[in-house]
Structure formats: C-alpha cells, structure tokens
C-alpha positions, 0 to 999 in steps of 0.5 A: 357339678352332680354326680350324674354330671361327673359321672358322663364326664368320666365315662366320656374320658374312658374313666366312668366304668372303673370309678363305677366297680370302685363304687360297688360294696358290700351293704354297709353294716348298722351305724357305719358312716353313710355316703356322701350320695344321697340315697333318697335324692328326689328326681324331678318328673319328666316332661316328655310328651305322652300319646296315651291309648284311647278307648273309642267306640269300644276299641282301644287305639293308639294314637300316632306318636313320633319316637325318639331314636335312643342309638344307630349302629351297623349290627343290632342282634335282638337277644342275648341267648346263646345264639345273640352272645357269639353274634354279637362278638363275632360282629364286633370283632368283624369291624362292625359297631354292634349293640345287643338287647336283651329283655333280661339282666344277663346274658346266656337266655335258656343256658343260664336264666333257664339253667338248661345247663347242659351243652349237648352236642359240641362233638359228632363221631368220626370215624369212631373218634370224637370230633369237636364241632363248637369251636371258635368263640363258642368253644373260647367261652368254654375254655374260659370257664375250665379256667375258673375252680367249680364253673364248667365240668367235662369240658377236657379232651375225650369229654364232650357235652360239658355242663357250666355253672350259670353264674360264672357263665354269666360273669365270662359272658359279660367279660367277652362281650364288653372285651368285644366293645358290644353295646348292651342295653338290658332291661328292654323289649322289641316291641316293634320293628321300622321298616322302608320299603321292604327292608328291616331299618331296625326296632321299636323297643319298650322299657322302663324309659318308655319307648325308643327307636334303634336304628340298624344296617343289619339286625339278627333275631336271636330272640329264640321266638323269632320275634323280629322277624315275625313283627316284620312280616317275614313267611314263618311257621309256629310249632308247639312243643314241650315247655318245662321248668328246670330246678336245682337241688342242693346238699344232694351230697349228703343224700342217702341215695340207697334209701331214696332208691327203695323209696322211689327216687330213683333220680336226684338230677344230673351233675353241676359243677358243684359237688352238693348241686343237680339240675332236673330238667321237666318236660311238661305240656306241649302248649303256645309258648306265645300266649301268655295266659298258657306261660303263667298258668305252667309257670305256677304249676311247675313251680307248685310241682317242683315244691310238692316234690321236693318237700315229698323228697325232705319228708322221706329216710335218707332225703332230709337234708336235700333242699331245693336250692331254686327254679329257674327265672325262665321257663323252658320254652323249646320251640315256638316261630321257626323262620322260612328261609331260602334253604330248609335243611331236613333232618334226612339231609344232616343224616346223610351229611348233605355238603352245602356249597355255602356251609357256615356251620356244622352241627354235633350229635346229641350223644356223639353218637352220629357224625358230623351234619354241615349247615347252609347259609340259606337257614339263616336268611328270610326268603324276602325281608331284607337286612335280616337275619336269624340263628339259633333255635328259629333257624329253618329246619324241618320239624323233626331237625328241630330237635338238634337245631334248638340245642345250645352247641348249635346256637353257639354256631349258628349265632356266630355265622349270623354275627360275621355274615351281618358285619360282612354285609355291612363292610361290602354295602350290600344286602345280608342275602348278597354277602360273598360266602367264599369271603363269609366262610374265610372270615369265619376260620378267621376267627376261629369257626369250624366248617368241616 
C-alpha cells in the first residue's frame, strides 16, 4: 500500500489528521537518519483533459470546457476574513454542512495577513458606560486568545478595542474552525460563479489543481471586494479609497524615545502584544484596488517607503537597535464593491440609532465614543440574485457609513449574521431573502449574537 493510499484510509477512519501532526518536525539536522519516504519521489504527470485559450484573429478566446464539481455543500462562504471566519462557524454550528475558500493559507485576511491589528469598535457608549457590541463567536475568538500568554492586550473589562498578535490569531482560528467541522480549501480563487436562472448555484475556482466547480445552496461573499456577487452580476458600486501597507518594528523596547523625539520621530507605531513589537499602519493613495497594475505599483512603493524609514530610523541616536521586523503579505485595501442591497443603511441612520424590525446586527463606535447603531438584515441581501449573501466590508452602506462598516468589530458581526441566515435558509428550504427573521434573530442569541 503507498503512503498517499494509507494516508485516504486513515483519514477516512477518522485517524489521518492525528498521524499527520505526529508526522510534523523540526528540520532534521545534517547526518541524522532520513525518512523512509522518499522526499524526491517522482509523480507521474497527469492526463487530465486541457482546453488551452487560442489566439484567433487577434483575440484570445476560451474554448468551452466542462469542469469537474471537486464538492457540494448547504454553505460555501468565499473568504476567510473576519467576515467569512464567524460565517463559517455560525453556519457549521447551525446544522448546515459548510465549506470556506480562502485565496490565502490562513484565516483572518486584513487582521492577520494585513496585520490590521486593531479591533476597533467592540463597544459603543451607554449611558456613559461601555457597552460590548461583539459578542457571540466573535467576542469567543477574543476570549480564546486572553487565554494564551503575548496573544491579545485590552481585551478585559473597562477595556475595549483590543489588539491581537496575528500568529496566535491564526492558530485559534484554525482551532474554531476545524472545532465547527467547516471544510477549508486554501490556496485557491473564485474565479467565476454557476448561475441557473437567475440564482447563484455556486463557484468556479482557479488553483494549482486547475480549475473546479463547488457547488452550493447558499453561498456568502466574504471576499471583502464583493467578488462573487460582482461575477454573478449582482447592482453594486466601486469606491476608491485609501490603500496602505502595515509593518512592524522591533527591539522598540530598547529604543531611546527621548532622543528619537528631538530628532523628528515622534511616533514608533502602536502596542502589540509583544513588549519589543509596534505596527504602523500607512494610509497611501486612494486608488482602483481592483486593477492590478495600481496593486503592484503600491505594493513596492510601500515596501521601498517603509525601508528607507526605517534605515532612516537605525541611522539616528537613540534608533539603532530598532529593526523592521516585517511588511504585511497583504496590502491594506479599504473598500473597493459595495453590494446594493434591499436596505442601504446611512450613517444619519446608525447616528440617530435607527431601530430595524429586522436587526441582526449591532455596530460600536471607533473610540467608544457614541452609542450603539443596529443593522438590517436587508444590508446583507442583493436586491435580485438569489442564494446569496454578503457581510463585512461589502455590506450596503452609504459612502460616509463605509467607515465603520469596513472595520474589524463589524465583520465579525455581520459575518456571523450572513452565517446563521444561510444555514437558516438552507434548513427552511427556502430562499436567503425568504428567511423568518423572528427564527433568524433567535438563532443568533442562540448562539450567543447581540442584537440590542
């Protein structure tokens, strides 16, 4: 039997995860006995069937190609941001069979890979009190983390917008998530969607393996850019705004602060939970975070920027031991599609704390500042595609509400409203737009949600 063979036979049996981490090691020192695997194993190539673009009278065309349906499930929730994180888990725990793609190798999008550390807006002030709006699966995320020693700071009470380290968010989102008994496929993209007649059927993904079908009863774009929605044709609009670059430095610790100060540094970044560890954030140009050539053009530019400072930094009195620790593997993209939904909320409405009939949400204030702003069901819902959904930073606000809805506190929220509405929907048998929102609102508190 091979490896890959006994591999399928103990994953099948329950077995293959644990024998996997048993198999996990540090790299193995020079001269140390090598493993009965072999590492250099030839493959043989495959003989799948290939429909290559032609060039044709000056234009490249596609042919058509039937493509293989690599997995059905009830939910599909496309990206692993904040937003897809607690729609995944909230689906899964709903009953649903759930799978989550994420274009990464990690979960946590802007959070972690872009190290948008920072969860602004997880109260709003009461009556003069703080007042903790992310509850539910979100604010368990947070908890988890108090738990471990260096991963999260201000996350106790009469604290609000916490910082986490990104590793150890990671690591606890992969935990919940394979807790939930989601399906995760990384590595991958949406590159298309399936519909028939008129509702969304599920997603045409790109990877390494080449191209697949999943199908899907419900499918919720988390994608932060709206891309499902936007390929299945779905009314939305494009706002440019800011696109930055978060780094870290480190030894800031031993950084004399004074002497930087007089000598025009007047900042070294905002408190991690590393004592020796800031983040910056950089807000740069306000540019199409959907053309590429603009993506690559900030990318290096940042990176050229956040260098030339930082050697600035090491080459003046009281700076020489600071170091740049790393850039972000993902540039900071604010806002770029947001969905036209049944219901756009407006920032006049979240001011005046609007009360919506079918709240499934409830936003925070950036600096506690403000109270408490319910959201609509109807934000999360295109006004024709059926069997789809949206949450996070694509949710329909209008352009000055933007600010608020894009933040981390409020995909956690919304992204778990997106999650129970589609296993909800997929339970009744019937459409997302159709769901019993009484039915919706109790499943939430269920499980754990905040609704006001």
């Amino acid at each position: 039997m091979t490896r890959r063979r006994l591999m399928g036979v103990l994953a099948a049996a329950g077995l293959g995860p644990a024998l996997a981490r048993r198999t996990i090691a540090d790299e193995a020192p020079a001269g140390a006995a090598k493993s009965a695997v072999p590492e250099l194993k030839l493959i043989p190539s495959s003989t799948a069937p290939r429909y290559p673009a032609v060039l044709s009278d000056g234009q490249v065309v596609q042919p058509q190609r039937p493509l293989p349906v690599m997995h059905q499930t009830d939910v599909l929730v496309v990206g692993g941001g904040a937003a897809g994180f607690t729609a995944a888990i909230a689906a899964a725990r709903a009953g649903a069979k759930t799978t989550l793609i994420e274009r990464y190798g990690y979960l946590g999008g802007l959070w972690t890979g872009g190290q948008v550390l920072l969860v602004i807006s997880t109260h709003a002030k009461q009556n003069g009190q703080l007042k903790k709006v992310v509850r539910g699966i979100g604010d368990e995320l947070l908890e988890r983390l108090n738990k471990i020693d260096g991963a999260i700071i201000n996350q106790a009470p009469g604290k609000h917008n916490p910082t986490s380290d990104p590793e150890a968010t990671k690591v606890v989102m992969d935990d919940m998530i394979r807790e939930a008994g989601v399906n995760v496929l990384f590595h991958c993209w949406v590159v298309d969607v399936v519909m028939e007649a008129g509702a969304l059927r599920g997603v045409v993904l790109e990877s390494k393996a080449g191209r697949h079908a999943v199908l899907a009863k419900v499918v919720v774009d988390t994608t932060g850019d709206g891309d499902v929605f936007a390929a299945a044709g779905a009314e939305h609009e494009q706002r440019l705004h800011a696109i930055g670059l978060v780094h870290r430095l480190g030894n800031v610790d031993r950084a004399d602060k004074a002497k930087l100060k007089e000598a025009g540094f007047s900042s070294l970044g905002s408190a991690t939970p590393l004592q020796s560890v800031t983040w910056i954030n950089l807000r740069g140009p306000s540019t199409n975070a959907l053309d590429i050539a603009d993506l690559t053009r900030l990318e290096i530019a940042h990176r050229r920027a956040i260098w030339d400072r930082v050697q600035k930094l090491r080459r003046t009195p009281g700076g020489e031991q600071v170091f740049l620790l790393d850039s972000a593997p993902q540039l900071g993209v604010r806002t770029t599609r947001i969905l036209a939904g049944t219901h756009q909320l407006t920032f006049k409405e979240s001011r005046e704390g609007k009360k919506f009939s079918d709240t499934i949400a409830v936003g925070g204030a950036q600096n506690a500042q403000h109270p408490e702003w319910p959201i609509p069901y109807g934000v999360l819902l295109p006004k024709k595609i059926d069997n789809l959904l949206t949450a996070g930073r694509s949710s329909c606000v209008d352009e000055k509400l933007i600010e608020d809805m894009r933040l981390i506190a409020s995909c956690l929220t919304t992204g778990h409203a997106a999650g129970a509405a589609a296993a909800l929907a997929v339970r009744s048998g019937c459409k997302p737009r159709d769901v019993d929102i009484p039915k919706l609102q109790k499943l939430l508190l269920d499980q754990g949600a905040y609704l006001g």
